[in-house]
C-alpha positions as CSV (number, residue, x, y, z in Angstrom):
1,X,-11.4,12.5,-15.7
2,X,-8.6,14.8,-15.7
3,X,-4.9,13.8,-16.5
4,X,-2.6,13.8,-13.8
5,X,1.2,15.3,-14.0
6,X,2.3,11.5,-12.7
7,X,2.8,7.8,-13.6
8,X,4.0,4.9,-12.2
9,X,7.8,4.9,-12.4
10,X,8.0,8.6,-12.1
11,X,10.9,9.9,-9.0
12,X,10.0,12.8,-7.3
13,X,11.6,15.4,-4.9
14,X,9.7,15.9,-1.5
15,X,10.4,18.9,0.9
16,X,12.0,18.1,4.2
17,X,10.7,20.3,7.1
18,X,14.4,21.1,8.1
19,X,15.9,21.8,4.9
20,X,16.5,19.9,1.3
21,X,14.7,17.2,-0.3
22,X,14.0,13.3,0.4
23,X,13.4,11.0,-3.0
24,X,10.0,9.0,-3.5
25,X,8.8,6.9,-6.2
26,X,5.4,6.2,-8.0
27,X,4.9,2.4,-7.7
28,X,1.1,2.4,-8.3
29,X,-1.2,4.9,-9.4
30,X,-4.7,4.8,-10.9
31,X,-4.1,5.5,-14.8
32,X,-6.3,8.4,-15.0
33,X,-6.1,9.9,-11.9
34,X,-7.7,9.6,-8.5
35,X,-6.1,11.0,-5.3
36,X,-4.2,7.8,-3.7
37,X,-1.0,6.9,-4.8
38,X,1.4,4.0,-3.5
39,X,4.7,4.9,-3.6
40,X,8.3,3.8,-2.1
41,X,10.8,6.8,0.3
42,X,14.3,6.5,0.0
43,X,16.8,6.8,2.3
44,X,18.5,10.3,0.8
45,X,18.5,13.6,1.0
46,X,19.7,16.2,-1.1
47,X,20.8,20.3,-0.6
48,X,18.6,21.5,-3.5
49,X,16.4,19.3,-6.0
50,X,18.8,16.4,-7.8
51,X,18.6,15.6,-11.3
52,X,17.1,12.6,-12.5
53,X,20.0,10.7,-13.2
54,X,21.3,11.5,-9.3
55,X,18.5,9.4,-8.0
56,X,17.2,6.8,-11.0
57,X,19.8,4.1,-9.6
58,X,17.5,3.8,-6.0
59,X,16.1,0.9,-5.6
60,X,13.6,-1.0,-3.2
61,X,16.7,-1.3,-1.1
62,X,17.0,1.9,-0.4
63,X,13.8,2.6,0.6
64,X,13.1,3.5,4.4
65,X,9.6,3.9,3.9
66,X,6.1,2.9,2.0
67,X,2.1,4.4,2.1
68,X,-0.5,5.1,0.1
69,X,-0.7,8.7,0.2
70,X,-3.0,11.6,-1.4
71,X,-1.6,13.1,-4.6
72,X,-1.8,16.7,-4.0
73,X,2.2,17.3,-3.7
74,X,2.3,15.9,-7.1
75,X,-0.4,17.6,-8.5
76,X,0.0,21.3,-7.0
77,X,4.0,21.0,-8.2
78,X,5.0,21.3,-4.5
79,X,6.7,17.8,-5.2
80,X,9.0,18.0,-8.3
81,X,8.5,15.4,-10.3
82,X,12.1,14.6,-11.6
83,X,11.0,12.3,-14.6
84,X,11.0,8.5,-15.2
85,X,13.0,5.8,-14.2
86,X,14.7,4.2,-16.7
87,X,14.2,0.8,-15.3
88,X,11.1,0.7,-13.6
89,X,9.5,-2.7,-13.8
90,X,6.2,-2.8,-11.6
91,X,6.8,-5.9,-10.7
92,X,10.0,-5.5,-9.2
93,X,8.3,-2.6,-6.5
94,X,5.6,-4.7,-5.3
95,X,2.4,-3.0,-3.3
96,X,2.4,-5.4,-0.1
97,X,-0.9,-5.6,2.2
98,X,-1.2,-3.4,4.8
99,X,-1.7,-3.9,8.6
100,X,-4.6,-2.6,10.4
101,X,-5.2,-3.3,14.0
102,X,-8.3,-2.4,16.4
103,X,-7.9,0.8,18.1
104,X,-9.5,0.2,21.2
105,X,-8.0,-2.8,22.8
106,X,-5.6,-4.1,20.2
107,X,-7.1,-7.8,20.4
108,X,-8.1,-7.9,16.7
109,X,-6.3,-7.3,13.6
110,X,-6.4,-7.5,9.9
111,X,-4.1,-7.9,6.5
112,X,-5.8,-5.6,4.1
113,X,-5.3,-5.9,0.1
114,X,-5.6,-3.1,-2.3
115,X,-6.0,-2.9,-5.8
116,X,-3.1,-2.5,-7.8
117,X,-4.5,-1.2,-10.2
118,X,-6.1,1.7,-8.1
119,X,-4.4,2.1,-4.3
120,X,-7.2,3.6,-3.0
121,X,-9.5,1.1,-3.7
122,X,-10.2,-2.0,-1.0
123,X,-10.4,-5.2,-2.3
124,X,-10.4,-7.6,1.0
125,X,-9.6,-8.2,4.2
126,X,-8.3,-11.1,6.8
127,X,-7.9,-11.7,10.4
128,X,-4.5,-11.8,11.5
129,X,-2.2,-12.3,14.3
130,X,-1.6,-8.8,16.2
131,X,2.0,-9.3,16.5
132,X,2.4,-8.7,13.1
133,X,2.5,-5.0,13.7
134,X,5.5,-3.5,12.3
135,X,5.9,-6.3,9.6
136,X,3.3,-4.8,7.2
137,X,3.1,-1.0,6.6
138,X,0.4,0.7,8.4
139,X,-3.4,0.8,6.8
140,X,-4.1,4.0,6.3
141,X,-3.3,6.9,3.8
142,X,-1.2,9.6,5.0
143,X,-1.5,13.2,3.3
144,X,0.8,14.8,1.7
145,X,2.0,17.0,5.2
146,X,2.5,13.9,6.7
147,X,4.6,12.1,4.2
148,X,6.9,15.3,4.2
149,X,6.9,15.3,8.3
150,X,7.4,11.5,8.6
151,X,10.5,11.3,5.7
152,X,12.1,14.1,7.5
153,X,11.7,12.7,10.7
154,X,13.2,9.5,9.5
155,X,16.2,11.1,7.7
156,X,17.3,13.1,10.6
157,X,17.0,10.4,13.2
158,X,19.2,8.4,10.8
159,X,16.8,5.8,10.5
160,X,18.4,3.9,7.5
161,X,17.2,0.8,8.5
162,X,15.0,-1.1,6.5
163,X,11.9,-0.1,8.3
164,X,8.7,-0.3,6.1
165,X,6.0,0.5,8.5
166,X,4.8,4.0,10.3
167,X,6.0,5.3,13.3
């Protein structure tokens, strides 16, 4: 399998549909390849593309935003990938479960694990509570378009908050 331009730890530069650039990191990735990615969205944005050392202090704190998403802004260089984070310890940006809830009358939901080792991969599901929605990120994998449409979204609106989960 091919190599891939990205590893965990790695900050990147994502095109905002207005103008500039949001920040996201690489928190899980499949070490030789495959197209999903789990990764954390900050809450800044920049004029042009910043340096590394502009962004490496963001942490989980900052982040307004977290999904499994397809790898293609990574891979086609429409992402920039800014380098490594000095201080990256996997541990400290954990992948959480992910919500998913039944479409049709919203009666049933599940927490649904993923393997770290490879985001794209299932590994199990449970029954939950449907109030839960919004308190778990949403289970599904948003491509790269969206990532770029949702982060500027958020920026613009000035959601700082906290907020994990999709809109």
């Amino acid at each position: 399998m091919a190599r891939v331009p990205y590893k965990e730890g790695d900050l990147f530069a994502v095109p905002l549909r207005s103008e500039g650039y949001g920040i996201g990191i690489v928190a899980r990735a499949a070490k030789y390849g495959g197209t999903f990615i789990f990764g954390y969205f900050f809450d800044r944005a920049f004029p042009v593309v910043p340096s590394l050392a502009e962004v490496e202090s963001l942490s989980v704190a900052d982040a307004i935003y977290v999904t499994k998403f397809a790898n293609h802004g990574l891979k086609s260089g429409e992402w920039p990938i800014l380098g490594a984070a000095a201080l990256f310890e996997r541990a400290k940006w954990p992948m959480p479960q992910f919500f998913r809830k039944e479409i049709l009358y919203g009666k049933a939901a599940w927490l649904v694990t993923y393997d770290e080792d490879r985001p794209g991969r299932f590994i199990n599901e449970f029954r939950c509570d449907p109030s839960l929605a919004g308190q778990f990120p949403d289970d599904f994998i948003d491509f790269y378009g969206a990532v770029e449409i949702k982060l500027s979204m958020m920026l613009a609106d000035g959601r700082g908050s906290r907020a994990i989960s999709t809109f």
